[in-house]
C-alpha positions as CSV (number, residue, x, y, z in Angstrom):
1,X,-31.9,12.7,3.9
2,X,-32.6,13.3,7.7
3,X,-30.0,12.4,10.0
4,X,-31.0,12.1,13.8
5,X,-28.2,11.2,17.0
6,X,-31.1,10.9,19.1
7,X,-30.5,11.0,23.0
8,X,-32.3,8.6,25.5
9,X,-35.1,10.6,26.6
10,X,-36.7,10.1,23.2
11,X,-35.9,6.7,23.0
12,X,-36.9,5.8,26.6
13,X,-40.4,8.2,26.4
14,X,-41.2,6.7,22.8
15,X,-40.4,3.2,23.5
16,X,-42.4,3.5,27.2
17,X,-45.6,4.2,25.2
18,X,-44.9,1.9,22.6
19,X,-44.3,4.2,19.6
20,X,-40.8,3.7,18.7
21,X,-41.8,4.0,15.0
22,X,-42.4,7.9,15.4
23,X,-38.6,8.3,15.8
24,X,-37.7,5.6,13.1
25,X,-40.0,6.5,10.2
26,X,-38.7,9.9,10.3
27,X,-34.6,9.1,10.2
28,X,-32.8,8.3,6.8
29,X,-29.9,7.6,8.8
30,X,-30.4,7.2,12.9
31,X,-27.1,7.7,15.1
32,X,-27.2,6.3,19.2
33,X,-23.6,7.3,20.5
34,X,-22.0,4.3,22.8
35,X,-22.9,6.9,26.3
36,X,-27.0,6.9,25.3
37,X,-26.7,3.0,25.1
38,X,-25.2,3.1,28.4
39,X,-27.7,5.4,30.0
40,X,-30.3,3.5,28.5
41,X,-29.1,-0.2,29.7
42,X,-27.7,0.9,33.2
43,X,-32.1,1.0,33.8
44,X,-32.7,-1.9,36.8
45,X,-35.5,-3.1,35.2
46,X,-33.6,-5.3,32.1
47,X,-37.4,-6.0,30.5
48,X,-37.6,-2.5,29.8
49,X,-39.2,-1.2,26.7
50,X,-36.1,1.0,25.7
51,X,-33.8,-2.0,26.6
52,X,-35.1,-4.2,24.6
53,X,-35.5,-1.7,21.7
54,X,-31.8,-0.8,21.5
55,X,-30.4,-4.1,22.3
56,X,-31.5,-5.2,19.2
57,X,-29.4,-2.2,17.2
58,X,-26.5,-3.2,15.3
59,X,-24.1,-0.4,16.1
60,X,-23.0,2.2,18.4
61,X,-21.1,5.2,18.0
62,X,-18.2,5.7,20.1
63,X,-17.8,9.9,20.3
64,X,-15.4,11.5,22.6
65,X,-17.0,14.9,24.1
66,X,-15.6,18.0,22.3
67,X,-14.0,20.2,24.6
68,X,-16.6,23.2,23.6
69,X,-19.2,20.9,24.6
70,X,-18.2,19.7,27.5
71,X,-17.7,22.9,29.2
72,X,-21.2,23.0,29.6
73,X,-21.5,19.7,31.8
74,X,-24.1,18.3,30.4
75,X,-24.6,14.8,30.8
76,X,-23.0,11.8,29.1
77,X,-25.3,11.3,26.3
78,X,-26.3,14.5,26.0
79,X,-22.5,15.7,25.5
80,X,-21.8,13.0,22.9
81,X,-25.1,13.6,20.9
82,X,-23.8,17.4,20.8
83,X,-20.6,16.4,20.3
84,X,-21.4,13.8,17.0
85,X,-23.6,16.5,15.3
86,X,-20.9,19.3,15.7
87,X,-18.5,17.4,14.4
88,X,-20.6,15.7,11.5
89,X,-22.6,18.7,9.4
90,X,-26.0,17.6,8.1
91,X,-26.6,15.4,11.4
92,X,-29.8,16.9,14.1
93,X,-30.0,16.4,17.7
94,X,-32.9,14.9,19.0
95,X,-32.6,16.0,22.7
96,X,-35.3,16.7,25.5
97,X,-32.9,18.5,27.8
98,X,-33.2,22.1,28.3
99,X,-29.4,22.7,29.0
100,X,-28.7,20.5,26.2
101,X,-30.8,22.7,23.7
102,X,-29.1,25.9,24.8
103,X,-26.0,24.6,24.1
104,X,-27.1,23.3,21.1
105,X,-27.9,27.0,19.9
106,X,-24.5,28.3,21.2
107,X,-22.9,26.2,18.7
108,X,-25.4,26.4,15.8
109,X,-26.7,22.6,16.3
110,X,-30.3,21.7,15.0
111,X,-31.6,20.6,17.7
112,X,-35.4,18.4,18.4
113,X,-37.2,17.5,21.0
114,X,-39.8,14.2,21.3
115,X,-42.6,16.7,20.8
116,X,-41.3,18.1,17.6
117,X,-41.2,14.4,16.4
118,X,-44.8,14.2,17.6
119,X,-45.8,16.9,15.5
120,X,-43.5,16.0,12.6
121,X,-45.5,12.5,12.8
122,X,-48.9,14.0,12.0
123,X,-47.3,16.1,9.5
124,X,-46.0,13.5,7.6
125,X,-49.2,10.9,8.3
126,X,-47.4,8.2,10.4
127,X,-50.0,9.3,12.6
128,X,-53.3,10.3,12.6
129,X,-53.6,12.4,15.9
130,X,-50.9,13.6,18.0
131,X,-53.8,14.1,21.4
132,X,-53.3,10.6,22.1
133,X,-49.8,10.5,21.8
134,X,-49.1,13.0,24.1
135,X,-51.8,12.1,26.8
136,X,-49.9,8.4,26.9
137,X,-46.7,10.6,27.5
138,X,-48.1,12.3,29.7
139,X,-49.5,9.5,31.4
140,X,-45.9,8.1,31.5
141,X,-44.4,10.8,33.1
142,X,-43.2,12.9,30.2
143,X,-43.8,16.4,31.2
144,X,-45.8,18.7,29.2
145,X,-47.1,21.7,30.9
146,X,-50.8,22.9,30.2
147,X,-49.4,25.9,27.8
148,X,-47.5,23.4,25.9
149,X,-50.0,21.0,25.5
150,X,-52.6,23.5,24.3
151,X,-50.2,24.8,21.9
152,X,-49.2,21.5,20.4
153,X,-52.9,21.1,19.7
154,X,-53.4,24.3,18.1
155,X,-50.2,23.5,15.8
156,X,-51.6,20.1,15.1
157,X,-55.0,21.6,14.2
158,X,-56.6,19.3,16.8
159,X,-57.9,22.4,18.9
């Protein structure tokens, strides 16, 4: 059973380009803490992809920021993503944030990114390609650097 607390980058990047259901068909069990909500609904624009996507979820889990965790000042969601999956074993963090991944090492946390899910994705056929994926990402300001992209390609066999 895979269980993801996924931050907002993921949820804003995947639901900007319309493909949400990366993230969804690959979580038995999906965790959004009560700060990423926040993060994600505090956006000016209230017709917002990711707004609309997570008003429609049920439930929200309210985490208080372990100590170890927030030592690092990371932000809120970050912190309380960390903070869930150290606390409850078995859970991974889906997380964009370089800081957020270190810390995630220093404390043993599995930790993902949106491009891991990307690649997951074509691994598990939910989609065919993962070019296009990342080019719409791209094209909605995610940033990938050359080196990455390349790479992502070879991995995906798409080279």
């Amino acid at each position: 059973m895979t269980k993801l607390v996924v931050n907002a980058s993921p949820i804003i990047s995947l639901s900007a380009i319309d493909r949400i259901d990366i993230l969804l068909h690959q979580a038995n069990v999906l965790v959004v803490t009560q700060g990423v909500h926040d993060e994600i609904t505090a956006h000016p624009d209230k017709t917002d992809s990711a707004i609309k996507w997570i008003s429609e979820l049920p439930l929200f889990h309210v985490v208080t920021v372990d100590l170890k965790i927030a030592a690092w000042d990371l932000g809120k969601g970050e912190s309380e993503v960390l903070s869930f999956c150290l606390n409850n074993e078995g859970h991974i963090a889906v997380i964009d944030d370089l800081a957020a991944r270190k810390c995630a090492a220093a404390f043993g946390i599995k930790a993902i990114g949106t491009i891991s899910l990307i690649l997951s994705a074509k691994n598990l056929n939910i989609i065919p390609s993962v070019k296009p994926i990342l080019v719409l990402l791209r094209n909605n300001g995610f940033r990938i650097k050359d080196e990455l992209f390349a790479t992502c390609l070879k991995i995906a066999k798409e080279n």
